[in-house]
N, C-alpha and C positions, 0 to 999 in steps of 0.2 A: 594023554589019557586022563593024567591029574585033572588038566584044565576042561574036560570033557564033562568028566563026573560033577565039577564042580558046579558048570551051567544046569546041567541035569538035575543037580540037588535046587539051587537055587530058581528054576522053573516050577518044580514039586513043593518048594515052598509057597511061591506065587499063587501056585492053584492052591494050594490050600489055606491059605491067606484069604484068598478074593472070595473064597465057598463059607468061610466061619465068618467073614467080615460082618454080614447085618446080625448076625448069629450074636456074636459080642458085644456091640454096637447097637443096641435100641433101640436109641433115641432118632426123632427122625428128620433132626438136623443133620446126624451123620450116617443116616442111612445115604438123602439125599445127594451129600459130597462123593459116596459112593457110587452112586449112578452116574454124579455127574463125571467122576473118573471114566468111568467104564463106556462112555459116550465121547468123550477128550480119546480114550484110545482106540475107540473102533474107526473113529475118523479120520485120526494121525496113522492108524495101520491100515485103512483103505489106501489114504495116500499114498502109503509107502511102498506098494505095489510098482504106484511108475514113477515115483516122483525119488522113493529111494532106492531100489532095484536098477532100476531100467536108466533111472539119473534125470530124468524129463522134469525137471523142476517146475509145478503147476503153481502158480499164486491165485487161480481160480477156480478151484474146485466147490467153491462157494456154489457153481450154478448146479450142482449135481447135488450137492444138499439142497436147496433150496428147491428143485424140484420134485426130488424125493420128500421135503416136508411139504409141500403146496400140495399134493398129489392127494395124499388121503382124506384132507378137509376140503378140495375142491370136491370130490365123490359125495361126501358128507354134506354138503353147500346144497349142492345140482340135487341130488339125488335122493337121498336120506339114507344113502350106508353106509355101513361099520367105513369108518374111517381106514381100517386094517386092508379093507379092501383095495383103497387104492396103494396099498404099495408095489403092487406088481406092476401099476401103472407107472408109479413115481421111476422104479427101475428100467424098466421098456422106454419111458422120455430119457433119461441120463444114459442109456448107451446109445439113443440113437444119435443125441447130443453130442455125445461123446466119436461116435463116428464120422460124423458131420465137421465136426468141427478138427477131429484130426488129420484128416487130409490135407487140407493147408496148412497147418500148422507143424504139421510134424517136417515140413519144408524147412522150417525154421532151428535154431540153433542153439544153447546156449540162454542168454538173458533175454532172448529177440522170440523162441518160445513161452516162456515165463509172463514176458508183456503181454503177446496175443493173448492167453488164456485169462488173464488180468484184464486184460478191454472186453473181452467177450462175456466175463463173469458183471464190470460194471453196467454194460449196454441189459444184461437180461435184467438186474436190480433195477435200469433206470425204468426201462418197459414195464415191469412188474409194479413199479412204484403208478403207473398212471393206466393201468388195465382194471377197469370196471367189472370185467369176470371175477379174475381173484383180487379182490376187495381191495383193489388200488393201492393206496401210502397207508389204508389204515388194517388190511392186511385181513384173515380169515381166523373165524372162531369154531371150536369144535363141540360137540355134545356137553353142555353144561353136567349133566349128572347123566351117568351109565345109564341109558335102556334093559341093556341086557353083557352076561361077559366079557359080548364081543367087542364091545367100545372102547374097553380097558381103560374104563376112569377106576381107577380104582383109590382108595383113601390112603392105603399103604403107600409108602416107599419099595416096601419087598417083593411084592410082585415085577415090579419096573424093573428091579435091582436081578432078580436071576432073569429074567427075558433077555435085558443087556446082556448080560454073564455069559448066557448062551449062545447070545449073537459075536460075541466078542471069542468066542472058543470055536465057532466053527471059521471063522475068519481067519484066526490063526494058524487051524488048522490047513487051512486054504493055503495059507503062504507055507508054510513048513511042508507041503507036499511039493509047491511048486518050487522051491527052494531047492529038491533033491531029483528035480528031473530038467528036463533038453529045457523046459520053456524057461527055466529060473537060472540057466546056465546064460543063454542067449542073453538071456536079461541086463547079470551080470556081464556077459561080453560086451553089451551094446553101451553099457555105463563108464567101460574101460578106455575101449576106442570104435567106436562108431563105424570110422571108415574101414581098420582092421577088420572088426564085426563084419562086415558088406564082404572084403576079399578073401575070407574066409568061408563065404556062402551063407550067410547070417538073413535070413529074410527080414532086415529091418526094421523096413515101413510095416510090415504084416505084425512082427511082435511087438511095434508101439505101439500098433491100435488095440491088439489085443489085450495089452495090459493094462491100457487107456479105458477101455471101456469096462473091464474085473474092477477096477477103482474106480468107477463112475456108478459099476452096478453096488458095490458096499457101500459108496458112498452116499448115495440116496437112502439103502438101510436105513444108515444114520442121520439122514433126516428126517426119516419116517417116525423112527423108536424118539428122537428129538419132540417132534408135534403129538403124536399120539400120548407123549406125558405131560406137555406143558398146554394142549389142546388148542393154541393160539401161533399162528405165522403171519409176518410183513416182512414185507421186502430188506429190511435190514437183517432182521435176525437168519432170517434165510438165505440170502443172495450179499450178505453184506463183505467187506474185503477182512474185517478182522475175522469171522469165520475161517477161512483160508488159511489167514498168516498164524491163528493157532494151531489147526493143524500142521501147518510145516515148522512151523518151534517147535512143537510136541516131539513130532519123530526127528528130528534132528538134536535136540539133544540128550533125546533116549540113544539115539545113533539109526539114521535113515540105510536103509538097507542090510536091518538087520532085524528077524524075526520077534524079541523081544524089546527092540529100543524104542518105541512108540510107548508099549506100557511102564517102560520107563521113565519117559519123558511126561507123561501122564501124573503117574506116580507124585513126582515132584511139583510138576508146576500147576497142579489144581488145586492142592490142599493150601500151596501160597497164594494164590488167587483167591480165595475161599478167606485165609486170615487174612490179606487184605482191605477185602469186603467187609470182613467183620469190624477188622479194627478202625477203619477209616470210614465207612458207610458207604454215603453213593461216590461221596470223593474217591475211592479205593479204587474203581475200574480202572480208570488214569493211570496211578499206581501201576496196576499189576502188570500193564504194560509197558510201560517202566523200566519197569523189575527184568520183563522177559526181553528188554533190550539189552539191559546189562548180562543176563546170562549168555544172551547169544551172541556177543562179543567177545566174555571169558571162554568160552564155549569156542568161536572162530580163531583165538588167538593161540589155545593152548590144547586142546582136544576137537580139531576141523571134523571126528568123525565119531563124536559126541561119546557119551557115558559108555557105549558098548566097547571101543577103545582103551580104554581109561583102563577097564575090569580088568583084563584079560594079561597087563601087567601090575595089576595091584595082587591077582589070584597068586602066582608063584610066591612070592615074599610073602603072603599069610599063611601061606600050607606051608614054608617052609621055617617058618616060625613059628607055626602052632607044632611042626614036628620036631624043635629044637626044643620046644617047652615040654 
């Protein structure tokens, strides 16, 4: 009950944190870090769908961003519209993507699916790097100045800033439903033992793709709300392999497979990325990768099931100390 209320209080802090943040915060240096948080955790919490749930460890989820950001500046390219437009498209190519390519792969096991999805996310980067549609190695540029509101260049920070907010609440929302029914149990079953899962009458192969393709479809989201702010994608920043491996740092050592540990993991390792950068310059990218090796080492050695672990025996001895006081 203690430990109940406690997550509960500290959830209702979060929202209300994340709701005052540009509110306090003015300036639009830290507005920016702000979105860039809020865009680090929609991606690590798409992922965490199959990658922390379900246990399907993807190292290429890259291609479902990277689709989802090509998508509404190819419309834009082609065509001349709202860039917003193509996200429907962005998300219709990443699940069928995502369909496609789990069939065989979900054959797979362990570190032997992790790889496939890892070649399949470098092979679309390498294509994308030498396709004259989408603007080959030097990549695709979006509406230099707003037409109209539907463009969403907007000068602000704060408008990007609750878009995200809100894209990142109905996501969570998303998981916290599925968390307390059959599909988010199975889930959990399949991540335990697999085979068990099956002799139990678990339809498997059917809830990996299903949850394969719910994190393909958010995760194009987030590379839509990604392009649509910075109005520029190439094959790297879209398709590339460090894309991927921050989101699986993120939610892992927020704690993968658990409805807050993405934005946990967010939480911390952007604003260090961010000082990094600041204090180091361009050298600091290097760095901050680095840095997120050494966490997820202390992280592998001493808490395998990241910060969400950690809490939940740190919570007693402070309620029971703040009750002794």
């Amino acid at each position: 009950m203690r430990q109940t209320f406690g997550l509960r209080a500290i959830a209702l802090l979060l929202a209300a944190g994340l709701l005052l943040y540009p509110v306090v915060f003015t300036d639009p240096f830290y507005r920016d870090v702000g979105v860039t948080f809020l865009l680090a955790a929609i991606s690590a919490s798409a992922w965490n769908i199959v990658g922390g749930y379900a246990g399907q460890v993807s190292v290429g989820h890259s291609m479902f961003f990277g689709l989802g950001a090509y998508a509404p500046l190819l419309v834009y390219n082609l065509w001349g519209w709202p860039p917003i437009a193509g996200v429907p498209f962005g998300i219709a190519l990443a699940i069928s993507l995502a369909l496609v390519i789990g069939m065989p792969t979900f054959r797979l096991t362990g570190h032997y699916f992790s790889m496939a999805t890892l070649a399949v996310a470098e092979l679309i980067r390498i294509f994308a790097g030498t396709w004259g549609l989408v603007g080959a190695a030097i990549g695709l540029q979006g509406p230099a100045t707003g037409r109209a509101w539907w463009d969403l260049t907007f000068r602000s920070e704060l408008p990007y800033y609750y878009i995200f907010l809100g894209v990142l609440a109905l996501l969570l929302a998303t998981t916290a439903i599925i968390e307390n029914r059959r599909f988010g149990f199975y889930l959990r079953a399949i991540k335990a033992s697999e085979r068990a899962a099956r002799n139990l009458g678990v339809p498997a192969r059917r809830i990996k793709m299903m949850a394969l393709a719910l994190s393909a479809a958010f995760t194009s989201v987030a590379g839509s709300l990604y392009v649509v702010k910075t109005g520029f994608i190439d094959p790297d920043s879209g398709f590339g392999i460090l894309v991927s491996v921050q989101m699986v740092i993120v939610a892992a050592l927020g704690g993968a497979g658990t409805l807050l540990g993405p934005l946990v993991g967010a939480l911390i390792l952007v604003p260090l990325q961010t000082a990094t950068n600041t204090w180091f310059g361009g050298s600091g990218s290097g760095l901050t990768y680095i840095l997120y090796g050494g966490i997820i080492v202390l992280i592998a050695r001493f808490e395998p099931g990241g910060l969400s672990e950690l809490w939940p025996r740190l919570l007693p001895r402070l309620w029971k100390r703040a009750h002794a006081a």
